[in-house]
SELOBA-689503 format. One record per residue (C-alpha): x, y, z; residue in three letters; chain; residue number from 1. Coordinates in steps of 0.2 Angstrom, whole numbers, always signed. Example, Ala and Ser with C-alpha at 12.3 -4.5 7.8 and 13.67 -1.06 7.14 Angstrom:
<sites>
{east->+62; north->-22; up->+39; residuo->ALA; cadena->A; num->1}
{east->+68; north->-5; up->+36; residuo->SER; cadena->A; num->2}
</sites>
This chain:
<sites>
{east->+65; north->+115; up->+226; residuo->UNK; cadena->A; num->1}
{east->+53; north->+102; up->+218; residuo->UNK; cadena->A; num->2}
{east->+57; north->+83; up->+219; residuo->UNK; cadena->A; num->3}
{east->+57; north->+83; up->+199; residuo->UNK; cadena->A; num->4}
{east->+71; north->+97; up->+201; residuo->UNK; cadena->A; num->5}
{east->+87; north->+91; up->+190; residuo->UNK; cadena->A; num->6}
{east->+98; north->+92; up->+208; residuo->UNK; cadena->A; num->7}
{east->+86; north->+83; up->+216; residuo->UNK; cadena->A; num->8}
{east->+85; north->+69; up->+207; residuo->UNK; cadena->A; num->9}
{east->+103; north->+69; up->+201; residuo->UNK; cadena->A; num->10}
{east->+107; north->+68; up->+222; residuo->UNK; cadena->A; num->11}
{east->+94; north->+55; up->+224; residuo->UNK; cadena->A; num->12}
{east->+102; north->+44; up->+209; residuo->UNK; cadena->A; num->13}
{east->+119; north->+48; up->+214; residuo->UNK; cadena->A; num->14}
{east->+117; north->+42; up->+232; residuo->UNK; cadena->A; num->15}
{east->+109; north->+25; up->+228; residuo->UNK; cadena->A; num->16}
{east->+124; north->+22; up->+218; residuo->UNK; cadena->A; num->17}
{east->+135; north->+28; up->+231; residuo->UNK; cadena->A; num->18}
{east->+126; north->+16; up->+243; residuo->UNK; cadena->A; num->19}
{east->+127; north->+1; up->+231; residuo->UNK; cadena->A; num->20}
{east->+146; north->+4; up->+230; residuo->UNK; cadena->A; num->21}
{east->+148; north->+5; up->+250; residuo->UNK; cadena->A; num->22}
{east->+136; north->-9; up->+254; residuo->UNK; cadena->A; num->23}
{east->+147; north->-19; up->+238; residuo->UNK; cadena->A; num->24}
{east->+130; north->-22; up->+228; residuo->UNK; cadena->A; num->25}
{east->+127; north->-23; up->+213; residuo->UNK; cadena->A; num->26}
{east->+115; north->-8; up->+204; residuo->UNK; cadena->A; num->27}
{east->+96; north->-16; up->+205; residuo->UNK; cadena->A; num->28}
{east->+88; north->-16; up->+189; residuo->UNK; cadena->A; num->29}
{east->+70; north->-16; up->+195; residuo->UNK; cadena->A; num->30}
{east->+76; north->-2; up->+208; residuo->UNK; cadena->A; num->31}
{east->+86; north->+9; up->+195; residuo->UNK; cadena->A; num->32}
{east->+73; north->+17; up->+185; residuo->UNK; cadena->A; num->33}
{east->+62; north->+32; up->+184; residuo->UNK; cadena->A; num->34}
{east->+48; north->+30; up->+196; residuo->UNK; cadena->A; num->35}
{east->+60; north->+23; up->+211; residuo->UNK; cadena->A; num->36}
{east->+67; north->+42; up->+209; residuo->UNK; cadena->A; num->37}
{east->+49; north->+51; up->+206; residuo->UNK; cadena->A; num->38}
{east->+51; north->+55; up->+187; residuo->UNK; cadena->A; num->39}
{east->+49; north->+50; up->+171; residuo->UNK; cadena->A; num->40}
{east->+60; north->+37; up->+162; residuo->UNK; cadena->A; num->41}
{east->+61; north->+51; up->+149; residuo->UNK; cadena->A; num->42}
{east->+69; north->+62; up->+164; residuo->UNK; cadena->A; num->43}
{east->+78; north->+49; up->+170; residuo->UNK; cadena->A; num->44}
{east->+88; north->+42; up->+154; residuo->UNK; cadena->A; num->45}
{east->+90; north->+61; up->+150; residuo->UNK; cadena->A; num->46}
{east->+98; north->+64; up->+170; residuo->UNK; cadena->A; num->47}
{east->+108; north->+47; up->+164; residuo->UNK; cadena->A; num->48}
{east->+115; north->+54; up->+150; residuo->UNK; cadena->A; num->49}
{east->+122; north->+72; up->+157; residuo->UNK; cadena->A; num->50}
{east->+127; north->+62; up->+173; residuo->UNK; cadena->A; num->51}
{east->+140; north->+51; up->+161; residuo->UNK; cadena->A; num->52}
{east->+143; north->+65; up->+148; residuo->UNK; cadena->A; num->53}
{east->+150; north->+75; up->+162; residuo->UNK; cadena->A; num->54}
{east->+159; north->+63; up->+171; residuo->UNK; cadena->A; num->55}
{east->+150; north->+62; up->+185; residuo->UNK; cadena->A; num->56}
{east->+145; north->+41; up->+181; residuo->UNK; cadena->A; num->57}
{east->+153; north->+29; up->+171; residuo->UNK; cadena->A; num->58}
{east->+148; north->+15; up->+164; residuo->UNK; cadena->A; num->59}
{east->+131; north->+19; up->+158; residuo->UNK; cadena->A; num->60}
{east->+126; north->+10; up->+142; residuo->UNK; cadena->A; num->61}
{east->+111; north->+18; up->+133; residuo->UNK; cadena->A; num->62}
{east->+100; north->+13; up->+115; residuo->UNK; cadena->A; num->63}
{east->+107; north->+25; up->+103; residuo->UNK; cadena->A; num->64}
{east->+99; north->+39; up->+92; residuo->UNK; cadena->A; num->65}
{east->+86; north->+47; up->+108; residuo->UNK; cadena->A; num->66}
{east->+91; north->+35; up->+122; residuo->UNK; cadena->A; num->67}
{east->+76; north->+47; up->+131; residuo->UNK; cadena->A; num->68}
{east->+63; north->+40; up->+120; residuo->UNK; cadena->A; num->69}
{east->+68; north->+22; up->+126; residuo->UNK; cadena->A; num->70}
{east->+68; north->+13; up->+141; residuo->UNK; cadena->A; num->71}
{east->+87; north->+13; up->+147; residuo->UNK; cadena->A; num->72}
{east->+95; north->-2; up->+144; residuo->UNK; cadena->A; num->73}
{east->+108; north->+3; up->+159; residuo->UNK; cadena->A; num->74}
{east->+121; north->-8; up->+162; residuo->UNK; cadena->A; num->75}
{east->+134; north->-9; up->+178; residuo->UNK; cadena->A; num->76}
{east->+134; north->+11; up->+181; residuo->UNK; cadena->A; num->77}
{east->+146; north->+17; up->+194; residuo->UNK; cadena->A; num->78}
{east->+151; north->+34; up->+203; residuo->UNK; cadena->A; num->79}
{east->+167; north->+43; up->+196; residuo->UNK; cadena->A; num->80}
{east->+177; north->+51; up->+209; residuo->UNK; cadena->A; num->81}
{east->+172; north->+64; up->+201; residuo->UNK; cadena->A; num->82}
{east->+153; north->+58; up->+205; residuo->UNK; cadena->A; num->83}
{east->+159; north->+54; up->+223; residuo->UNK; cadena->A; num->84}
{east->+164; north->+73; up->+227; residuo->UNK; cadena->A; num->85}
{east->+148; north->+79; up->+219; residuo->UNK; cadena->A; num->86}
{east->+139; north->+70; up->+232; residuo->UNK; cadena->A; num->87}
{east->+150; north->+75; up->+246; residuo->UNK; cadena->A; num->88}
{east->+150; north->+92; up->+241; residuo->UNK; cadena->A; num->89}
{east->+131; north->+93; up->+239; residuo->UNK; cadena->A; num->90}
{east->+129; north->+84; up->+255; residuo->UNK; cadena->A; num->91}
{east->+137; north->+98; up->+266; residuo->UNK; cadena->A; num->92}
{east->+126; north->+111; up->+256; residuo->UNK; cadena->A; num->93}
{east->+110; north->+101; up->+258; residuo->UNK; cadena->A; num->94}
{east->+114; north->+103; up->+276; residuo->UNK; cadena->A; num->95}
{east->+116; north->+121; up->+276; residuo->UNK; cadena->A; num->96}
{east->+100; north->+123; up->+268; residuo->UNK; cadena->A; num->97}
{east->+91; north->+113; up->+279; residuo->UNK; cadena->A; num->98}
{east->+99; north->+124; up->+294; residuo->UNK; cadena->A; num->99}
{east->+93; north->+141; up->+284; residuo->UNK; cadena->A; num->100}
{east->+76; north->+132; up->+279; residuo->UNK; cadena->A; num->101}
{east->+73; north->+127; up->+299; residuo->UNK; cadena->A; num->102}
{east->+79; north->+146; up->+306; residuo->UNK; cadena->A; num->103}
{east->+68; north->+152; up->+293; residuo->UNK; cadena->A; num->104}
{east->+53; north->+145; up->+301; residuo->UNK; cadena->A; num->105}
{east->+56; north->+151; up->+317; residuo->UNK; cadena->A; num->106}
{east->+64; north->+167; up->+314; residuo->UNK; cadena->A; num->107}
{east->+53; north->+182; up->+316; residuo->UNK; cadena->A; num->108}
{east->+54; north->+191; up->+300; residuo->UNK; cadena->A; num->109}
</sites>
């Protein structure tokens, strides 16, 4: 799975959020863009944008018309519950990957 790959960065955006809300900070502007995730803004507005359309965050305000050919103009975004069983969920198979990915290496076939 590539670092760019929609999963990855929607589990890399997600947790951030999820660390603000347990650390009880507030979302970073200079920290909450593309490049602290390893994409474009482009890719990150457009991740923004099905993340909220789907539930998953809330909160997200976005320049109208293509918010993907602007720079974001996001404003107090926060997790769902919805956003917070994604991440929980995703956690457990992340670890199961990891667990194949490492027998993988060793096992002889």
């Amino acid at each position: 799975m590539s670092n760019k790959d929609f999963f990855a960065v929607t589990y890399k955006i997600l947790s951030y959020l999820k660390y603000c809300y347990e650390n009880d900070l507030e979302v970073d502007r200079n920290v909450f863009k593309g490049s602290t995730f390893g994409v474009s803004d482009k890719q990150f507005i457009k991740t923004l944008v099905y993340l909220r359309r789907d539930g998953i965050i809330k909160s997200a305000n976005f320049d109208k018309i293509r918010p993907w050919e602007r720079m974001a103009f996001v404003d107090s975004v926060e997790l769902t519950v919805k956003g917070f069983e994604y991440l929980k969920e995703n956690s457990m198979m992340r670890k199961a990957y990891k667990i194949f990915k490492e027998f993988r290496e060793w096992a002889p076939f």
